[in-house]
Backbone as CSV, one residue per row, in Angstrom:
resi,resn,N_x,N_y,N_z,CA_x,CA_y,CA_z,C_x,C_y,C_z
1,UNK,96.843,-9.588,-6.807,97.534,-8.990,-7.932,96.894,-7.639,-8.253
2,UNK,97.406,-6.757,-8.440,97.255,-4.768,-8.553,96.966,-5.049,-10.258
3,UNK,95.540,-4.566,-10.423,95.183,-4.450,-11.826,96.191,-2.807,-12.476
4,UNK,97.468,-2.814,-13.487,98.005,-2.039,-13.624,97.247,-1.062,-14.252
5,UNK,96.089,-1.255,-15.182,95.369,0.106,-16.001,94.451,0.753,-14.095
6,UNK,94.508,0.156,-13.666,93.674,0.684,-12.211,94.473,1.578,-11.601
7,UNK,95.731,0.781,-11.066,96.140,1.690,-10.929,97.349,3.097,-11.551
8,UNK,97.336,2.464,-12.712,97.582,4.264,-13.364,96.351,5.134,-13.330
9,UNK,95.220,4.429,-13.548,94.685,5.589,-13.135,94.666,6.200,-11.742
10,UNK,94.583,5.516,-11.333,94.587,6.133,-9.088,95.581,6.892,-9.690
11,UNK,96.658,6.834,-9.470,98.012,7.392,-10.009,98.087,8.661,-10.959
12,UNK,97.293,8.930,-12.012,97.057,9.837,-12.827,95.574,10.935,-11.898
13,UNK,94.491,10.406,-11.840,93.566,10.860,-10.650,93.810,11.739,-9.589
14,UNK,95.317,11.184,-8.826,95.455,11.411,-7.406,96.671,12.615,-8.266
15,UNK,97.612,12.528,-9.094,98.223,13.662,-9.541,97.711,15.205,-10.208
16,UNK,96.081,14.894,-10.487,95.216,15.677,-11.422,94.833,16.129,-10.315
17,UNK,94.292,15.765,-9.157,93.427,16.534,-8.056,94.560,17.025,-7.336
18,UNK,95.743,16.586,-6.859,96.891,16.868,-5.883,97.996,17.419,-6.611
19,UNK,97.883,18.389,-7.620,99.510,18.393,-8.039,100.814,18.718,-6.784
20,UNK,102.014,18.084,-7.232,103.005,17.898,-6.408,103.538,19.427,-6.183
21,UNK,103.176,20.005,-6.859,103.493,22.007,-6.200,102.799,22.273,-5.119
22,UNK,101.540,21.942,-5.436,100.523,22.608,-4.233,100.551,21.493,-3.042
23,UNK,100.834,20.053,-3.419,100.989,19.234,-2.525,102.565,19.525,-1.389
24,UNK,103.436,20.230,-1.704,104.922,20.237,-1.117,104.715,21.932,-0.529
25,UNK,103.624,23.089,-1.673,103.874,24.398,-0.438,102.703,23.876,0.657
26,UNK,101.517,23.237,0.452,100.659,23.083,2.030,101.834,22.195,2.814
27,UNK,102.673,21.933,2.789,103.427,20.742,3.739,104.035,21.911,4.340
28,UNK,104.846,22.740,3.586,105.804,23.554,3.884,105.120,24.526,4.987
29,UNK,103.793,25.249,4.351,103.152,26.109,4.628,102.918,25.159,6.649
30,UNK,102.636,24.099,6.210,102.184,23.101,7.793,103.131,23.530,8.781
31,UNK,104.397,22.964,8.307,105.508,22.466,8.990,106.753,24.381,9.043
32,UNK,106.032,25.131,8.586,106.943,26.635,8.958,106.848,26.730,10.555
33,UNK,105.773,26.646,11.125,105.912,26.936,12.404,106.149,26.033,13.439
34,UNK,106.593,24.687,12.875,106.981,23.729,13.735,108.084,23.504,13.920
35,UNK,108.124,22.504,15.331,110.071,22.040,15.455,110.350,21.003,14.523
36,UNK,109.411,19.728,14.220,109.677,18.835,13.143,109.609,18.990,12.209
37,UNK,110.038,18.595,11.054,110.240,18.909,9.399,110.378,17.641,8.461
38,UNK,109.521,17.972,7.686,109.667,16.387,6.855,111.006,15.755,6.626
39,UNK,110.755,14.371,6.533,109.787,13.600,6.573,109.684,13.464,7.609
40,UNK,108.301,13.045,8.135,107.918,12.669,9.835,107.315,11.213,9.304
41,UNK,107.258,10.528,10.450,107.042,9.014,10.620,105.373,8.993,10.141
42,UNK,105.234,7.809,9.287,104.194,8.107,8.834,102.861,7.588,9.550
43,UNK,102.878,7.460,10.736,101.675,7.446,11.618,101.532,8.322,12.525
44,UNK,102.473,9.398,12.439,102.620,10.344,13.579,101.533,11.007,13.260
45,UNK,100.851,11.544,14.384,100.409,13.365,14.617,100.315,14.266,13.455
46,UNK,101.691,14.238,13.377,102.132,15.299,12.367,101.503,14.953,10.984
47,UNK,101.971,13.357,10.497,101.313,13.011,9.188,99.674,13.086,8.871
48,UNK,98.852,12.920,10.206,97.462,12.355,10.178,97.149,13.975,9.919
49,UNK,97.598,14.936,10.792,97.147,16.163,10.602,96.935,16.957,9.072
50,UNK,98.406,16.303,8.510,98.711,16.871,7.449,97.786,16.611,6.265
51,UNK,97.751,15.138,6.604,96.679,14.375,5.646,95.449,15.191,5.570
52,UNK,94.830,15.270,6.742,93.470,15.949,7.019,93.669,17.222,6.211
53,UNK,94.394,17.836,6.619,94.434,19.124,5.811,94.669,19.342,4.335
54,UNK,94.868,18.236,3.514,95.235,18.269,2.070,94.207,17.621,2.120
55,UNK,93.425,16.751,2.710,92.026,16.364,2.191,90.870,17.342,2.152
56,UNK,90.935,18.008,2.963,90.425,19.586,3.300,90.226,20.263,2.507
57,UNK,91.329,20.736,1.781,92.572,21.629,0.594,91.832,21.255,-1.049
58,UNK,91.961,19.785,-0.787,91.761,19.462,-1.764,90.531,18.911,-2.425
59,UNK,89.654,18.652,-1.235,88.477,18.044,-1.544,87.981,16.531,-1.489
60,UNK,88.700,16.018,-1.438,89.405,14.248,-1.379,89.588,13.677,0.017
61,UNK,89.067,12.183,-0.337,89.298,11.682,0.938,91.006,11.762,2.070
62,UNK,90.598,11.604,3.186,92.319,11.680,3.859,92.829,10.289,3.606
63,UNK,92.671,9.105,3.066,93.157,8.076,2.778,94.084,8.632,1.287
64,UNK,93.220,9.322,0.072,93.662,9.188,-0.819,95.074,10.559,-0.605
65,UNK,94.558,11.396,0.214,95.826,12.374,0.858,97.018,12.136,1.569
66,UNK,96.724,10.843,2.184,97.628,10.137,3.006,98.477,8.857,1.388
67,UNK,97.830,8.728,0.842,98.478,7.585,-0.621,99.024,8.698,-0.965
68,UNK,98.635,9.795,-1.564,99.535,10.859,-2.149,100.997,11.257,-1.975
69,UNK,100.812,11.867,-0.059,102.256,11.965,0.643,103.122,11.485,0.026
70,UNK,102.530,10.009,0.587,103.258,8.913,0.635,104.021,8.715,-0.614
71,UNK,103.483,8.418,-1.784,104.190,8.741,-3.490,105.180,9.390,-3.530
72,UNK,104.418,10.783,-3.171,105.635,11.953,-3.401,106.766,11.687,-2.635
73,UNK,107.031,11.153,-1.373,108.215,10.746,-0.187,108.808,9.927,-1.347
74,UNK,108.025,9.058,-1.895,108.796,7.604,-2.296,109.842,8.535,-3.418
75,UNK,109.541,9.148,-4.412,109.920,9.828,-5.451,110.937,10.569,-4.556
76,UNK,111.284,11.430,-3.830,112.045,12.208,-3.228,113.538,11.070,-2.766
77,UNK,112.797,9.593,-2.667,113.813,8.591,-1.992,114.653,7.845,-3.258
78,UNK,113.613,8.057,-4.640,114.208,7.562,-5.677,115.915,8.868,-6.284
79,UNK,115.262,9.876,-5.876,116.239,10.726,-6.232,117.192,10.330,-5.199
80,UNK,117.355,10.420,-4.201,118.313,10.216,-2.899,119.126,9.577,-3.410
81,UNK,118.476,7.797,-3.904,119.031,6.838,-3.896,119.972,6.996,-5.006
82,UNK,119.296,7.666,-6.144,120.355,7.973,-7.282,121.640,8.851,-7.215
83,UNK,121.650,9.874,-6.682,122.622,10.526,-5.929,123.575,9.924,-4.865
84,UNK,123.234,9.298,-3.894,124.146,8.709,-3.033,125.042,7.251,-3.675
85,UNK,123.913,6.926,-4.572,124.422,5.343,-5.150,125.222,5.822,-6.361
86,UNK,125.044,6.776,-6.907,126.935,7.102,-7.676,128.050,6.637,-7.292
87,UNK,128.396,6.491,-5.954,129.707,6.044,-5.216,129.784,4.915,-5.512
88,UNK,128.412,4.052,-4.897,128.625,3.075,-5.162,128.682,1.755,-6.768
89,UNK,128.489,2.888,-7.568,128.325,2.220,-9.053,126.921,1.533,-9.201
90,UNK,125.871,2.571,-8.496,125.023,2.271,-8.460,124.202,2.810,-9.919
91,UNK,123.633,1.401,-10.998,122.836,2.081,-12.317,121.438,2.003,-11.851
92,UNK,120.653,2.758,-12.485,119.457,3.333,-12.413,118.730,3.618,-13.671
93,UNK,117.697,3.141,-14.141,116.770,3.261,-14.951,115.777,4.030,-14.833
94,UNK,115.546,5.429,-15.267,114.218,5.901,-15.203,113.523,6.059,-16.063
95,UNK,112.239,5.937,-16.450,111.196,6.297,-17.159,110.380,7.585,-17.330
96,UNK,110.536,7.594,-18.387,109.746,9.549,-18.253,108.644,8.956,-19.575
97,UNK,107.377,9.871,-19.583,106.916,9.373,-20.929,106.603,10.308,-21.789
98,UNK,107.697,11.377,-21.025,107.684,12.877,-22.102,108.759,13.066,-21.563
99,UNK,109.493,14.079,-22.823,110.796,14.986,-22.123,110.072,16.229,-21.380
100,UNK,108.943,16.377,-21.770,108.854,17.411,-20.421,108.689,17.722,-19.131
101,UNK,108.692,16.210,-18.648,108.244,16.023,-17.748,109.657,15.955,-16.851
102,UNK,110.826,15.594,-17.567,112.219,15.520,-17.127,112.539,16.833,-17.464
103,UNK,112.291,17.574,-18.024,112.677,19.171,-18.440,111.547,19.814,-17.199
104,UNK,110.493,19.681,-16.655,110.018,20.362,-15.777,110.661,20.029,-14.005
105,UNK,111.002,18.554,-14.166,111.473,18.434,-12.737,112.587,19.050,-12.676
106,UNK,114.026,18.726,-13.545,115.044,19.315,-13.642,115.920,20.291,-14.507
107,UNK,114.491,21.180,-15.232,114.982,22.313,-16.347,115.341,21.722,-17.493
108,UNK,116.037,22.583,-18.070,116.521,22.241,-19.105,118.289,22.320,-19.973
109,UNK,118.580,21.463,-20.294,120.288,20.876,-20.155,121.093,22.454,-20.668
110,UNK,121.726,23.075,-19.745,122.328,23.987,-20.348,123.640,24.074,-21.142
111,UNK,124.021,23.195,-21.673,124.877,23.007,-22.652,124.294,22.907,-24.277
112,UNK,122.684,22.814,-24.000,122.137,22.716,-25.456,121.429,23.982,-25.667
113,UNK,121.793,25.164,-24.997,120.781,26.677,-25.022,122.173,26.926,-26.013
């Protein structure tokens, strides 16, 4: 059983040392001169390298660089899923524990400016 105050913190920790800006331009910055482009399979070459290099970047082990990715993919799949599952009458619950945090991912509602 995953002690939950544990891991919010990993979770809060791994977002404080890795923010998801600097975590998505080193990917970008990786993957400009390559033929593959995220997402790549997550035992490939490509991922282990990447890892290494945000552990590098960042100072942090490549395990906790490699948990990071990995988050951020999952989050990228939660959006997917919400978008494609409209068709299907698909509902969705999200949690924010600030509006700014929904005002920084996706601005701010322009019908209320």
């Amino acid at each position: 059983m995953v002690d939950w105050a544990e891991w919010q913190a990993g979770y809060a920790g791994a977002a404080l040392l890795m923010p998801e800006s600097f975590i998505r331009r080193a990917a970008e910055a990786y993957f400009a001169d390559r033929k593959e482009h995220p997402p790549v399979a997550k035992d490939s070459a490509d991922a282990s390298t990447l890892a290494q290099r945000i552990s590098l970047a960042f100072d942090v082990s490549a395990k906790a660089a490699t948990v990071r990715l990995r988050v951020l993919k999952r989050q990228a799949e939660i959006e997917t899923l919400v978008v494609r599952g409209r068709k299907r009458r698909l509902c969705a619950v999200l949690g924010f524990q600030a509006i700014t945090q929904l005002r920084t991912i996706y601005g701010h509602d322009p019908k209320k400016n």
